[in-house]
N, C-alpha and C positions, 0 to 999 in steps of 0.2 A: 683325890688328887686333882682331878679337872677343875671341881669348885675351886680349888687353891688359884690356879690358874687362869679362871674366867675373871675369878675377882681382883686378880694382880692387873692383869690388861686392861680393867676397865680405871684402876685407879691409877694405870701410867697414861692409857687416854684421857683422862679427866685432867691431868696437870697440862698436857700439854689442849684439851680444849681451852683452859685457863689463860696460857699463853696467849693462843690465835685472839681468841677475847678480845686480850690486852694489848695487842698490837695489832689492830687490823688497817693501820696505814703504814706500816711494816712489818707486813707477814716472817714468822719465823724461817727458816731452811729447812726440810729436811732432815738434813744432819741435827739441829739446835734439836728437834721437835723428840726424834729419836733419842738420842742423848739425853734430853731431858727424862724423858718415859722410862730410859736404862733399858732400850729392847736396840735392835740394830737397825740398820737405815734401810734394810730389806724385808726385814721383817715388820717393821714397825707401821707401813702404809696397809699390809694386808688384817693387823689388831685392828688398824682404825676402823677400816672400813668393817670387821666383823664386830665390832661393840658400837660402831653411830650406825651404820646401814648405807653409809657414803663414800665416798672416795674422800681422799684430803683435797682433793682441787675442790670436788665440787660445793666439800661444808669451805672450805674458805671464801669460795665466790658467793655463798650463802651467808654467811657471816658478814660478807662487806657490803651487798646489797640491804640485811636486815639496819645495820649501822646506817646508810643510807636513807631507808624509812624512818629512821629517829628523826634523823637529822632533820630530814624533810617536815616531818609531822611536828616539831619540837623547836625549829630554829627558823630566822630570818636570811640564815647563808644562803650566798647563791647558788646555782647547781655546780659551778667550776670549784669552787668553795667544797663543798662537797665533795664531791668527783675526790679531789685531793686527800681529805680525808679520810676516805677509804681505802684510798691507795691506786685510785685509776687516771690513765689521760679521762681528760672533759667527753672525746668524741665515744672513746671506747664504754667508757661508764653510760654513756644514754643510750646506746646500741644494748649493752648485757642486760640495762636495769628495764627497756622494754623486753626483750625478748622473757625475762624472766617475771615481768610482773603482768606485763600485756600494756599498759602504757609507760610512757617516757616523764621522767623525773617531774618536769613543768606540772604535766596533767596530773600526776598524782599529790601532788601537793594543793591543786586548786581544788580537786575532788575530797581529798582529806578535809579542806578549810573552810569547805563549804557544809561537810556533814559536822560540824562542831558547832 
């Protein structure tokens, strides 16, 4: 019976990783994410976090930084350009995207452009 169960959670978290995905310049609710999954809105953040190993903030800010290295590595946008894209203000996105990568969007893009 647990296998039934492990594997049901992991395929309502799967659609709703699907989601965040597909909309990480408007992240879903909560509520959409659970609803989608068919578990409840209190239940549903402690599945996530037991089948990915994360909290849902933290894979969301994870997910909108990763979009941001695309962008960066892949595109001629500027950083506000981006910033947007992901879903953040300009000033807040170069604060989270240093603290989480160790440089700030600019430098990461020069250092990317230069190892190609």
């Amino acid at each position: 019976m647990k296998g039934i169960t492990v594997s049901k959670h992991r395929a309502a978290v799967q659609k709703a990783l699907n989601m965040i995905e597909a909309r990480v310049q408007d992240p879903p609710s909560l509520g959409e994410l659970a609803s989608l999954s068919g578990l409840g809105r209190t239940y549903f953040p402690f599945v996530f976090k037991e089948v990915t190993g994360m909290s849902l903030r933290d894979y969301f800010t994870q997910t909108r930084i990763n979009k941001a290295k695309d962008l960066l590595n892949d595109s001629d946008l500027r950083i506000k350009q981006i910033a947007y894209k992901v879903g953040f203000r300009t000033d807040y996105f170069c604060k989270l995207f240093k603290k989480k990568t160790g440089v700030n969007p600019t430098k990461w893009r020069k250092v990317r452009s230069q190892k190609s």
